[in-house]
C-alpha positions in Angstrom: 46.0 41.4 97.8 43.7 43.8 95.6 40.7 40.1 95.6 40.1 41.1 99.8 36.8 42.1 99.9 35.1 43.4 103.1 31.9 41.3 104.1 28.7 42.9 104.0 27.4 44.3 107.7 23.7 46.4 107.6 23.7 47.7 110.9 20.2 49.9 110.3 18.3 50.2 107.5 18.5 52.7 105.2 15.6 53.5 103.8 14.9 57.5 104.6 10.9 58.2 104.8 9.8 59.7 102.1 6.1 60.6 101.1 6.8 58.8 98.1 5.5 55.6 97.3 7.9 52.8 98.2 8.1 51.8 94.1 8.6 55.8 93.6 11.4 55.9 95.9 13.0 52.7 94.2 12.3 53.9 91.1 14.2 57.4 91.3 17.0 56.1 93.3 17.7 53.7 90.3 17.3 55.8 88.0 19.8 58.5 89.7 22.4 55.4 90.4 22.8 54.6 86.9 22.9 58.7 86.1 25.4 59.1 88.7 27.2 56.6 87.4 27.4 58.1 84.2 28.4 61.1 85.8 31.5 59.7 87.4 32.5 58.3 83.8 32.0 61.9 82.2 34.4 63.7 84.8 37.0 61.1 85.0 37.1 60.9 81.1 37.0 65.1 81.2 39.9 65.2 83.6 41.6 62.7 81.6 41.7 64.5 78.8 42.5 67.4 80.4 45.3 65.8 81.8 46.6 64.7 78.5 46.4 67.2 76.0 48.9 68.8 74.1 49.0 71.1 70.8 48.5 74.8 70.4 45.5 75.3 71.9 46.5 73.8 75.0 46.0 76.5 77.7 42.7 76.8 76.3 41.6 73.5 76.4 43.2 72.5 79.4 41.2 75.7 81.5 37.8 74.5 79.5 38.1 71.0 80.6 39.3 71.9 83.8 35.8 74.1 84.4 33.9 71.5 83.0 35.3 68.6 85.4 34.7 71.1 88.4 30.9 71.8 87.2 30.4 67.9 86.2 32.0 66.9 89.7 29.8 69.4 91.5 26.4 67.6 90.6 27.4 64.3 92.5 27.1 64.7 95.5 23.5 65.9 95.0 22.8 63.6 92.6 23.8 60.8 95.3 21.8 62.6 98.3 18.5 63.0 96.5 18.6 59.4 95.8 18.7 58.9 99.3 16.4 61.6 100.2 13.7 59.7 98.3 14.3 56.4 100.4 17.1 54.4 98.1 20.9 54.0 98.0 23.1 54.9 95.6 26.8 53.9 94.4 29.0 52.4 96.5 32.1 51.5 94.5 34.0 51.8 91.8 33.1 48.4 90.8 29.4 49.4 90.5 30.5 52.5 88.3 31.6 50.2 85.6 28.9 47.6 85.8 26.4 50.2 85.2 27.8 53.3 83.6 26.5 54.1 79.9 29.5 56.3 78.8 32.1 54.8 77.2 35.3 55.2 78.8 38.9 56.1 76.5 42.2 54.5 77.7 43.9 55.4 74.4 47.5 56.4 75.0 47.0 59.6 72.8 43.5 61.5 71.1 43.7 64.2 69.3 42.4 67.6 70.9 40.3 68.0 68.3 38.9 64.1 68.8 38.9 64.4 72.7 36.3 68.1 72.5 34.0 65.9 69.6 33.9 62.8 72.1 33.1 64.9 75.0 31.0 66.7 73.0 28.7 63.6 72.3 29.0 62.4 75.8 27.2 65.5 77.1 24.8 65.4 74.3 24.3 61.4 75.7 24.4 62.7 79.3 21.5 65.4 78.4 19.3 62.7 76.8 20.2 60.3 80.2 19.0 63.3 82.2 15.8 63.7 80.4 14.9 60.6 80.8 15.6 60.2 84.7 13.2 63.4 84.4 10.7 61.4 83.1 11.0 58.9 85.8 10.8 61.7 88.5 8.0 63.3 86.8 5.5 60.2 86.8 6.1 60.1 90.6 5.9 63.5 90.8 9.2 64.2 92.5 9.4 67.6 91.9 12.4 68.9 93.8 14.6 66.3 91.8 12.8 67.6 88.1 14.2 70.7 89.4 17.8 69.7 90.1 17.6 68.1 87.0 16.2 70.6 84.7 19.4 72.8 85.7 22.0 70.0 85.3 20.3 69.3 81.4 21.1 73.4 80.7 24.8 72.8 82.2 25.3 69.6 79.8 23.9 71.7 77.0 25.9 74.7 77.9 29.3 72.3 77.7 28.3 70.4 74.8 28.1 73.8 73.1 31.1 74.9 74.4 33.3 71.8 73.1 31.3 72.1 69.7 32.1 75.7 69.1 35.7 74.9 70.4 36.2 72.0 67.4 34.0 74.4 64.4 36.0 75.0 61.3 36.8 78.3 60.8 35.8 79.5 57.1 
């Protein structure tokens, strides 16, 4: 049941005008798929854990995680529409999410709370460096409005990568 797949219909072309350059367009839409991608992987594995802690910390945790999957979620969307916006596509499945995400994904039945804030941790740290990088792309076609969007989302990763540091530091 789960092998039916739809056939593929284009009724209109999708390609928005842009005064990008055609290679510009496909360039940053690429780049933002594969991002977005990696965006996806990040919430589901933040609400994951924050589905599945335990331990004394809990409440604290949980509410951290829980804010972080809300502010992580909230960038899709607009990561999806400026890829459109410049002429491309973007995602269109679950199936493409895994081809193409970055971040690794955790189906271990338990992780520590301590080992689910440090691998969070590093995936924001790897989502910031992601996000600099689709920067660059946006910058050589000088796709400023997307540079923008993108210079907030890299102080957001920052801000939660600190957060989950902080939350895991040894007290002396």
């Amino acid at each position: 049941m789960h092998d039916v797949v739809a056939p593929s219909r284009q009724t209109a072309p999708l390609r928005t005008p842009s005064d990008l350059s055609l290679q510009a367009g496909k360039d940053i839409a690429g780049a933002l798929t594969v991002l977005l991608a990696d965006v996806f992987a990040l919430y589901l594995k933040t609400k994951n854990f924050h589905w599945h802690l335990s331990g004394p910390h809990f409440r604290d945790y949980h509410l951290m995680l829980d804010e972080q999957g809300e502010q992580i979620f909230a960038t899709t969307d607009a990561i999806a529409e400026r890829a459109r916006k410049v002429g491309g596509t973007t995602l269109r499945s679950i199936g493409q999410i895994h081809r193409i995400q970055r971040l690794l994904d955790n189906d271990a039945d338990y992780v520590t709370p301590e080992d689910m804030l440090a691998e969070l941790a590093d995936d924001n740290r790897q989502l910031t460096r992601f996000l600099r990088a689709t920067h660059g792309v946006c910058t050589t076609h000088n796709d400023v409005a997307t540079t923008s969007l993108i210079e907030n989302w890299i102080d957001e990763a920052e801000r939660r990568s600190w957060f989950l540091f902080e939350s895991t530091r040894p007290i002396r």
